[in-house]
N, C-alpha and C positions, 0 to 999 in steps of 0.2 A: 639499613638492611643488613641483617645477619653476611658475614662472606660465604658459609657456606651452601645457602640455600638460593636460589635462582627463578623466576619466572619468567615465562614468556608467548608466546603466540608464536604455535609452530606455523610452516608455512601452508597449511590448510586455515589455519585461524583460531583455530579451538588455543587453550593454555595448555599447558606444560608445565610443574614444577619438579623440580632435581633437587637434588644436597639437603631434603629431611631426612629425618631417625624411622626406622623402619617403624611403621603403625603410630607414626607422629598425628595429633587429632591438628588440622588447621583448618583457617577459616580463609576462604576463595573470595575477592571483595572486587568489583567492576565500577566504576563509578564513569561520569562525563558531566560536564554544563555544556547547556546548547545555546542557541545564539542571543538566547533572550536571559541568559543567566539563572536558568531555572538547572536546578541537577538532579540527574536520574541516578540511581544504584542497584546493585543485585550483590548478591552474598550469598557463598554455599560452602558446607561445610564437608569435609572430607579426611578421611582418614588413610595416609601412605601405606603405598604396598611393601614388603617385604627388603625392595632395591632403596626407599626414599623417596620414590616417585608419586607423584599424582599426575594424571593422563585427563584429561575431561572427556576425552573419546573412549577410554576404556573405563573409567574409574565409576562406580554413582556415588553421585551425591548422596549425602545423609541427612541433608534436613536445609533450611535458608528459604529462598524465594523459589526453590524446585528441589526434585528429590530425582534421582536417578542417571542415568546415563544420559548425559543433552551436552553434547559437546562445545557446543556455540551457548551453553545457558547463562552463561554471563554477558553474555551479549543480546538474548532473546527474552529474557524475563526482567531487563532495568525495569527500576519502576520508579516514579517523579518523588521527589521529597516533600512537594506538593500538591497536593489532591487536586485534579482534573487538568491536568498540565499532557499534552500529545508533545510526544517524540517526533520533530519535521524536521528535516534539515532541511534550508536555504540557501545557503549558497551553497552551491554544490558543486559547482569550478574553482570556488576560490579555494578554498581550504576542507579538510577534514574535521569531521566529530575527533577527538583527541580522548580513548582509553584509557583510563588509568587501571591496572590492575595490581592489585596488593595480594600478600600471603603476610596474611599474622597466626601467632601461636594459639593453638587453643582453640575455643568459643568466644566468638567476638560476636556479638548480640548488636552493640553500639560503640562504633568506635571512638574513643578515645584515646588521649594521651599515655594512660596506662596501659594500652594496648601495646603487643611485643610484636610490630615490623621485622620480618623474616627476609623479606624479598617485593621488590616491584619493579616496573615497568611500563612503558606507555604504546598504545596499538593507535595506530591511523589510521579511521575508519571512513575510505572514499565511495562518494558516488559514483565518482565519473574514472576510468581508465585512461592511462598516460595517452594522450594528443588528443582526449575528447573536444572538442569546439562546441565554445558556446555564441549561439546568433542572436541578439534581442530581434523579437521580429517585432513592425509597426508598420505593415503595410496595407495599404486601402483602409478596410475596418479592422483587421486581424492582428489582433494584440497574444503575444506569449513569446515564446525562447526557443529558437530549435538548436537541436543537440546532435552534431555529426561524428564520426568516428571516423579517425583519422585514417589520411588515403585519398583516392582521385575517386574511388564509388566506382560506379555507384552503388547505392544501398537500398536496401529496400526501408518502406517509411510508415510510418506509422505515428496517428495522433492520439495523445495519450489527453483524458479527462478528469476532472477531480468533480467533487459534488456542492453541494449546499452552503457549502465557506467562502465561495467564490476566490478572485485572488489565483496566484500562479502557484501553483507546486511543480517542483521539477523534480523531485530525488527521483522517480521511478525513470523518467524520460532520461534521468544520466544513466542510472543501471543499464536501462534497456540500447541504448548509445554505446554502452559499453560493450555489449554484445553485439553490434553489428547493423543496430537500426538507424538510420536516419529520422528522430522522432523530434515531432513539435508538442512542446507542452503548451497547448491551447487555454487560454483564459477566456472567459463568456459574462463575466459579470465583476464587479467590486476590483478593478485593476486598471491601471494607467486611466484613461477617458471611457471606457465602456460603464456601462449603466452601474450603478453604486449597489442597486436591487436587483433580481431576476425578477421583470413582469411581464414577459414571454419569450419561449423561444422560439427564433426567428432561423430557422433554418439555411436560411441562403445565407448567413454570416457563415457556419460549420463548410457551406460549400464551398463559398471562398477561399477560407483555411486549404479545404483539402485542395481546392485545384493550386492552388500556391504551394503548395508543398510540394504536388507532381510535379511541376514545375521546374524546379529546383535542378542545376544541372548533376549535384551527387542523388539525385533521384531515381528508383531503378523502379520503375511502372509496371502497366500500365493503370493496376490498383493500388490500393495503399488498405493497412491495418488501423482500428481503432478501439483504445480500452479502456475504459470507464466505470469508475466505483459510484453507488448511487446516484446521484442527480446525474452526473456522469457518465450510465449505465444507460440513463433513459435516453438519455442524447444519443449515445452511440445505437443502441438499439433505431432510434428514430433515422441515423443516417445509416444503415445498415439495409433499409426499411426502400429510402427514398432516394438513392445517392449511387450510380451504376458504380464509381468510385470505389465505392469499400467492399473489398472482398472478403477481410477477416475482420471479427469483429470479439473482443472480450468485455465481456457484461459481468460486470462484479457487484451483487448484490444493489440490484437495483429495482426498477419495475416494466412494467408494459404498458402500462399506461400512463396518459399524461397527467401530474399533479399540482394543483396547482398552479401551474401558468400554461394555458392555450402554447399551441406549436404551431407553427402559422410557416408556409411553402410554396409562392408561388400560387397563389388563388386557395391554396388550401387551409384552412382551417379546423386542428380538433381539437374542440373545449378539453379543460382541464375535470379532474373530479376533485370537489373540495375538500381540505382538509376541515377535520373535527375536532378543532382545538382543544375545545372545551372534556374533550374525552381524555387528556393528558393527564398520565399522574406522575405526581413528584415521588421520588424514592425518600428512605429515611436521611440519607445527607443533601437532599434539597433536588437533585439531578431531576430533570424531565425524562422521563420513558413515552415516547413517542410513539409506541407501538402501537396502539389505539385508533390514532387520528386517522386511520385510512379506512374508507370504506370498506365494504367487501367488493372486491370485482367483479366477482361473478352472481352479479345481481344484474338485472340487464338494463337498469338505469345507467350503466358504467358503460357499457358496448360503445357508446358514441365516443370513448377516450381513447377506445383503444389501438394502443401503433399494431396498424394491418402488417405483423410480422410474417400473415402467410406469401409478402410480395418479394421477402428478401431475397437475392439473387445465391448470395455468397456465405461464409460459414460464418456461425456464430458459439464461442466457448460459452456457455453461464457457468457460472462460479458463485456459489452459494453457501453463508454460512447460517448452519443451520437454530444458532443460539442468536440471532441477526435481532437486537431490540431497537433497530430503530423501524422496522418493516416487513413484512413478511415475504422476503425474498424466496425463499421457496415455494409459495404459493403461486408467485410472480414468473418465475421461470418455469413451471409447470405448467400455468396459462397459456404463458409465451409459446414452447414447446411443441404442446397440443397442438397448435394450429400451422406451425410448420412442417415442412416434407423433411423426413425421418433421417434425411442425408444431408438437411441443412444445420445439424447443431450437435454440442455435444453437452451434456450434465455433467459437474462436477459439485456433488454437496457434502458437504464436511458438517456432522454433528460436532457438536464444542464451539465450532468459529465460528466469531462474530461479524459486527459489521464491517468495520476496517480492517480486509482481508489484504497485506501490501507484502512488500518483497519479504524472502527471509531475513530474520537479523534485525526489523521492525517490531519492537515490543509491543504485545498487547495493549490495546490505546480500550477499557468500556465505559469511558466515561470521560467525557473534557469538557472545556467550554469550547464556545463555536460563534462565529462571528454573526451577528444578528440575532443571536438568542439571549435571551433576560440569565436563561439557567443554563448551568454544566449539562450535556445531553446525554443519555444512558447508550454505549453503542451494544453490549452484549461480549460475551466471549469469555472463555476457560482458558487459564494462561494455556497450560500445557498441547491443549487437543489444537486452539486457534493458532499456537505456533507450529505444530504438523500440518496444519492444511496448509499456512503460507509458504511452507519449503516443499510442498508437493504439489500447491498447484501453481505454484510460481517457474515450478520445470514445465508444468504442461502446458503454462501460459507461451514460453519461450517456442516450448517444440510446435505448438499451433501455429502459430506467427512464422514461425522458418517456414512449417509444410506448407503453409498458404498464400505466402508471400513471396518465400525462393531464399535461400542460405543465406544467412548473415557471419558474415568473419568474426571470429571472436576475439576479442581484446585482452590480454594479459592485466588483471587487476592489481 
């Protein structure tokens, strides 16, 4: 690296570079491997103010993977060097994603060796804040990790859901840990001894979870919160539904009805509505668009699916992106909606975003593969518009969850 040119991540997180030629053109370059050896990148082109400086918080971008002011866009627009490859992290106690950010001279298109390295640097990019604990849970039926923030509590708790890939995700459950929650990442399917397939849900497992979590003595009651992106949505809508337990509830693009697998309660029983396979179309690089396979709802062959959200007690956020290909979650939360009391819920829908609507700082993911699917699956979404709804609804997701649950201590990340 050049001595006299510098980069770095100030301490909001955005880059910084010092010590160019005033209206010097360079090339902004973010790179990382994730745990599976796959690497993502972002590249954006910029041209120094008058001091040498490029600011990512002041400065726009001229061109790369975004164009304008996005101060985090080196961090919000990676994109895989592999086609259909999702950005997860996994361990999210052990170690950090690892940054690399570079400044080369010029137009750097593809880098190479004949490319003129200016300056670089490495950013540690954590899930979890200093003293977060992590707990494997394995108790009765309930398989998943809870994630505490450090301190005697208690804290307020909250179970966090993932959808149709089954398996444990935690990054959100460390974030949200990180702010102050007591949160269990719940697994329901394809993990440790729990069924390999989802062929129903069995609700008094989820009740379990939650009374096991109340439980807990850094637990601060005497409800608890629950957030869940598709498949995940429909759960939590379901214990939101059925559950005196959950007082707040975030629904992220999910449905209202059950698909798919029967939900079964304690003598209760409501069929699922079938999917329509056969209505699937392939995109031109081979991906599944799933948008299709669900009926219409509001046909009144569907009525008997539907989770009676008029019984919910407690609040519920929907969170909806409105470019959503794998379902029509806006139709889904307007259903939902409709038949609740006008003080149980709130709409948040975001034209451009897709379906994996996750923290800020999570690259647009519209297309991956997914664990039980033959094909890469289309999820939807516009870099730029999908990355403003997760930084704007990911504060209202937090500030819902404090008003509904009671202050959570913030962590120093």
């Amino acid at each position: 690296p050049a001595p006299s040119a510098r980069a770095e991540p100030n301490r909001c997180g955005w880059v910084v570079v010092r010590g160019l030629s005033p209206s010097q053109l360079v090339t902004l370059r973010a790179w990382l491997t994730d745990e599976h050896g796959e690497r993502f990148q972002a590249r954006a082109f910029y041209r120094a103010d008058e001091a040498g400086e490029v600011d990512a918080a002041r400065h726009a971008a001229l061109g790369g993977n975004y164009a304008g002011v996005w101060p985090m866009g080196l961090f919000w627009f990676l994109q895989p060097d592999n086609l259909f490859r999702r950005l997860v992290k996994r361990d999210v106690a052990g170690s950090p994603f690892l940054v690399h950010l570079e400044v080369f001279d010029g137009l750097c298109l593809v880098t190479g060796p004949q490319d003129k390295l200016l300056a670089a640097c490495t950013a540690e990019r954590w899930y979890v804040g200093p003293g977060v604990q992590r707990v494997p849970i394995r108790e009765g039926r309930v398989r998943g990790a809870l994630l505490l923030p450090p301190g005697p509590g208690p804290f307020p708790a909250v179970i966090d859901l993932f959808g149709g890939a089954g398996g444990l995700i935690e990054f959100r459950a460390g974030l949200l840990a990180s702010r102050g929650f007591a949160v269990l990442a719940l697994a329901f399917f394809a993990y440790d001894d729990l069924p390999r397939t989802l062929s129903h849900l069995d609700l008094e497992y989820f009740e379990e979870a939650a009374n096991l979590l109340l439980q807990h003595p850094k637990v601060r009651g005497p409800g608890l919160g629950v957030i869940g992106v598709s498949k995940g949505a429909e759960v939590a809508l379901a214990m939101a539904t059925f559950l005196p337990q959950v007082v707040a509830t975030v629904w992220i693009n999910g449905t209202a009805f059950l698909h798919g697998n029967p939900l079964t309660y304690k003598g209760l029983h409501i069929p699922p509505i079938p999917y329509y396979t056969e209505r699937m179309l392939f995109t031109e690089l081979g991906a599944m668009d799933n948008s299709a396979i669900f009926a219409d709802p509001r046909d009144p062959a569907c009525s008997a699916s539907a989770i009676p959200v008029e019984k919910i007690q407690g609040k519920v956020l929907f969170v909806v992106g409105e470019d959503d290909r794998s379902f029509n979650s806006k139709l889904f939360a307007q259903l939902a909606t409709a038949r609740m009391r006008q003080d149980a819920y709130r709409l948040l829908s975001y034209p451009g975003a897709g379906h994996l609507i996750e923290p800020p700082g999570s690259p647009l993911c519209s297309v991956s593969v997914l664990r039980g699917s033959p094909r890469p699956v289309v999820w939807g979404g516009e870099s730029q518009a999908h990355a403003k709804a997760q930084e704007h609804s990911w504060q209202e997701i937090v500030q819902f969850l404090e008003l509904h649950l009671g202050p959570a201590a913030s962590i120093k990340l």
